[in-house]
N, C-alpha and C positions, 0 to 999 in steps of 0.2 A: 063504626062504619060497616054498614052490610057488603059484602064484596066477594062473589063464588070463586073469582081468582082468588084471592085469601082465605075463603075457605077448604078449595084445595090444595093449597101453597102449606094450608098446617096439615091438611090430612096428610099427605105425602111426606113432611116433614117425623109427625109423628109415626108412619110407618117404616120409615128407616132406624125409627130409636126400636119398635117389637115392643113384644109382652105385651106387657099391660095398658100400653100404649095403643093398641089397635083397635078397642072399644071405641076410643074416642075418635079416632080416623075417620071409623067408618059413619061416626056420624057427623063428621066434616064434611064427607062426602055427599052423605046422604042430602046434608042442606046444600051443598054447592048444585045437585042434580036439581032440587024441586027449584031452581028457577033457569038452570039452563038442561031438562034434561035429555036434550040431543046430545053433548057435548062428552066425544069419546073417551076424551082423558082423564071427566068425570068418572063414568063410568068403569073404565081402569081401574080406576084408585079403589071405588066401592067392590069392584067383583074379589080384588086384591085382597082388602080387609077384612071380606068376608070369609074368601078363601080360608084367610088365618084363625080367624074366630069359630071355624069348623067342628071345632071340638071344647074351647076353649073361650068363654068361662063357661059357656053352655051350648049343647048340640043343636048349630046352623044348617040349612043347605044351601052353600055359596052357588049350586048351580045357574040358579035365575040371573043373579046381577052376571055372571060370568059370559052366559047367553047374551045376556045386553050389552055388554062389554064389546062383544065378537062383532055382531049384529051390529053394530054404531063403526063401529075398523075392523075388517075383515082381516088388515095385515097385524091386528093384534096376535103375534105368536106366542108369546107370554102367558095368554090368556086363554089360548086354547090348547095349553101343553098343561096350564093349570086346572082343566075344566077334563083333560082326559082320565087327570088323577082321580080326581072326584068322582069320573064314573066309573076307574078302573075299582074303587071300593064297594062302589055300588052294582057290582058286578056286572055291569057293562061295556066286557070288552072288546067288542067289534068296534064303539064308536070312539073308544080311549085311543083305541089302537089309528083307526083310520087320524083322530086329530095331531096324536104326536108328529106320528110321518109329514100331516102336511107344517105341522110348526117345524118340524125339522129342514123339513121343504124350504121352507120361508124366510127363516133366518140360520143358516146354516155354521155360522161363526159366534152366535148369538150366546153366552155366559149363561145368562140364565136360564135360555133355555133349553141346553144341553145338557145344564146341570138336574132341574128337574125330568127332563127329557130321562137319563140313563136313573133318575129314581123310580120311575116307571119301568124300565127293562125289570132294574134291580130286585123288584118287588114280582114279575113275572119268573124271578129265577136265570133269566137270561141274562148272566153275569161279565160273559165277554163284551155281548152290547153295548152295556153301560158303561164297562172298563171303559172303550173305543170311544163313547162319546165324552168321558172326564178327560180321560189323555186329549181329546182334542180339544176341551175346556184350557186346561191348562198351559194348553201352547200360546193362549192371548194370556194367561195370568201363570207363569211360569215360577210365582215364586209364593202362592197362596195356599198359607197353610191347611185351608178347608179341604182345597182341592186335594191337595196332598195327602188328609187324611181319608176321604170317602174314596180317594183310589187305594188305599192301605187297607181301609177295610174290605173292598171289595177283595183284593186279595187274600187276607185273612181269611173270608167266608169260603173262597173257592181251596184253600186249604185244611180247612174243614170238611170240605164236602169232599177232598182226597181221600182224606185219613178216616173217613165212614164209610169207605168203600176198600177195604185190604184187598184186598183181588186186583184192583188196579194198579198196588205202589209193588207187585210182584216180580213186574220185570222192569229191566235196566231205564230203557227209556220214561218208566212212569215213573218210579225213584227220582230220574233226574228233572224231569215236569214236576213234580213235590217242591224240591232244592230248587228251582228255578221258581217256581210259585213264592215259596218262602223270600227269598231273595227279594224280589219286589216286592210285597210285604213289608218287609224289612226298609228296606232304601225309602220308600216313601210316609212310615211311619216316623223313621229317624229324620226326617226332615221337619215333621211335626214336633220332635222333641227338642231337636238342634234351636227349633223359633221362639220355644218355651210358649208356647201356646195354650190356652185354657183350654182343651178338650179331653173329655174324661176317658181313662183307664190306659193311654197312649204307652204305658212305658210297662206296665203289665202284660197288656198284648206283645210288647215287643221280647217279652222278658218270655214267654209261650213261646214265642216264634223261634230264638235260641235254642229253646228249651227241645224243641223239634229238630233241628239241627242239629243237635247235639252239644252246642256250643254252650255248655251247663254256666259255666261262670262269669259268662256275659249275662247269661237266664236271670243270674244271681245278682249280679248288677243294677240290671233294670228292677228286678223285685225289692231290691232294696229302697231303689229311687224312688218308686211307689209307696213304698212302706212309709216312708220321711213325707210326704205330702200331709194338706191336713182332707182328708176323705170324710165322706159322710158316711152313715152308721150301712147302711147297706152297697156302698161301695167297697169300704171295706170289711164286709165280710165277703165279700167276691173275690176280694184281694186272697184274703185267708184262706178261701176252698182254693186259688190257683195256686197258689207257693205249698198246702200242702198237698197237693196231686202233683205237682213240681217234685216236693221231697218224697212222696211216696213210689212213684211210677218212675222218676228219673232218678234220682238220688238213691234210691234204697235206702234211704231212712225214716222209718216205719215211727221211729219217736218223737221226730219234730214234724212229722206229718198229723198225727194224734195231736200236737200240743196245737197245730194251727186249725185242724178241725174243731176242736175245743174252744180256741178263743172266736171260733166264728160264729159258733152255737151261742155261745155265750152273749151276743151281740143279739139284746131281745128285739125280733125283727119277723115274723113268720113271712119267709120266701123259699123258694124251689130251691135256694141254695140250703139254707138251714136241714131240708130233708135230703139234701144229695147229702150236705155233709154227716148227717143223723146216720143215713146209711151205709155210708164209708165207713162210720166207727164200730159199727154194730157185727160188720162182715170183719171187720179187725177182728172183733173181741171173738167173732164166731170164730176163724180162722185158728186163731192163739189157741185157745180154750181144746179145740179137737187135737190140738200137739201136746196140753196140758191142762187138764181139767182144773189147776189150781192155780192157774196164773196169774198172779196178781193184778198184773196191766188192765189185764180181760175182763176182770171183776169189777176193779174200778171203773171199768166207760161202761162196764154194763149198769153199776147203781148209780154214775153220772150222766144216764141216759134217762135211766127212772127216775131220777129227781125232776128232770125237764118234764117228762109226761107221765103224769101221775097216771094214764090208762095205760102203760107199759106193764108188762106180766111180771112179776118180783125176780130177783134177778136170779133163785139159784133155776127157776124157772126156764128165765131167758138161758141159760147156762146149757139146761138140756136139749134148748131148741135148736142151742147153737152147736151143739154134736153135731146134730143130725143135718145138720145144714151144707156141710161138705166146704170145700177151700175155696178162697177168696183168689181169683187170678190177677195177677198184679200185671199188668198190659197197659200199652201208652194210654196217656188218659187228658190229652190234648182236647180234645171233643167230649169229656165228661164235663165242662166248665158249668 
């Protein structure tokens, strides 16, 4: 039976399952529109699907149906908090900016769209905004793990962007803005962990956030709890660079810092983590080597460096360069991640 209500009744449907599911939506949609296509809810669903297929299985631009979308329900807020993202990549931000406002305008209690709402701030850098508008997300859904975690992150980041600014944690009152950052952070993270929630790297982050605090053997806690997961090959070499910038920066121990940089390396995977850690071992071995040109340690991550890249200079080589290379400052390394 041909029926655009039932065609949209599955598009909708299949848009709530995602992934790979939205291909087919949107051409639920598309057939529910070629016979009614005034019909705004139609339209909805298509500019929605598109939205998602943006990037994915191949490069869309949901602008158009998004436009129609609007244009058929002017009170679609959803739809134009979604259309401002779209142009805020497109580097269109006068008219991202003007539609969030009026969807905030619009629906001012609205989940979703507050949620996408502050991912827009979030992505201008304007990280309190977005706090403001997840905490007032949360007050209709006070016990959602999502929410929980994209406020946990946002504080994460603005703890970050502390701790690359030392000039600022100098005096008492920004210290205590640090510790008070961390703190929420922390509470709204642990709240993700307490639900046992699928969201990735939650008990790593929180095991950094200690780790900043000072609070080493809670750090150590979480790091563990992460370590017993079953992780994929590039999350856990992420794992590996934090726990050993963990033992190296906080712990002072310089030998299971080396062994976790090492099994991270070892993890064949070429990403910016592989050469942050390449780098950390290197400035080891340089550091070691100008205390004692024959130190064992030194030698070994120098010829277990060269095994990795055979264009690496032979190691007694590497050995002179790393005379001359001067000390390695061991300084927080929260922000080296």
């Amino acid at each position: 039976m041909e029926s655009p209500e039932l065609d949209f009744e599955e598009g909708w449907a299949r848009l709530q399952c995602g992934g790979r599911h939205n291909e087919r939506a949107k051409v639920c949609f598309k057939k529910a529109l070629e016979k009614e296509p005034k019909n705004p809810d139609f339209a909805s669903g298509l500019a929605i699907a598109s939205y998602r297929l943006d990037t994915w299985p191949q490069p869309q631009n949901p602008t158009d149906p998004l436009r129609r979308a609007i244009r058929l329900n002017p009170d679609n807020q959803y739809a134009k908090v979604l259309l401002a993202l779209k142009l805020q990549k497109m580097k269109e931000e006068e008219e991202a900016d003007r539609l969030v406002e009026e969807a905030l305008k619009g629906a001012p209690e609205a989940t979703d769209v507050l949620c996408q709402a502050a991912k827009l701030y979030r992505r201008k850098g304007a990280l309190d905004q977005a706090t403001e508008l997840l905490r007032k997300a949360l007050e209709g859904s006070p016990d959602s793990t999502v929410l929980h975690w994209r406020i946990g992150c946002l504080y994460r980041t603005k703890v970050l962007e502390m701790l690359q600014d030392p000039g600022r944690n100098e005096m008492s009152g920004q210290r205590a803005k640090l510790q008070e950052t961390i703190g929420q952070a922390v509470y709204h993270l642990k709240r993700v962990d307490e639900a046992s929630a699928e969201l990735p790297c939650v008990c790593s982050y929180l095991a950094c956030l200690h780790a900043q605090a000072g609070q080493y053997d809670t750090a150590e806690h979480y790091f563990q709890k992460e370590f017993s997961k079953e992780l994929s090959p590039g999350a856990r070499q992420v794992l590996h660079l934090r726990y050993g910038n963990f033992q190296l920066y906080q712990r002072k121990c310089e030998d299971k810092a080396i062994h976790h940089f090492i099994q991270g390396m070892k993890i064949n995977q070429e990403s910016k983590e592989t050469e942050k850690m390449k780098n950390k071992l290197q400035k080891i071995a340089c550091t070691r080597l100008s205390k004692n040109g024959t130190d064992s340690v030194a030698l070994h991550l120098l010829a277990f460096l060269q095994e990795l890249d055979g264009d690496m200079r032979p190691g007694e080589e590497n050995s002179e360069r790393c005379l001359d290379s001067g000390s390695f400052l061991h300084s927080v390394s929260f922000t080296e991640e």
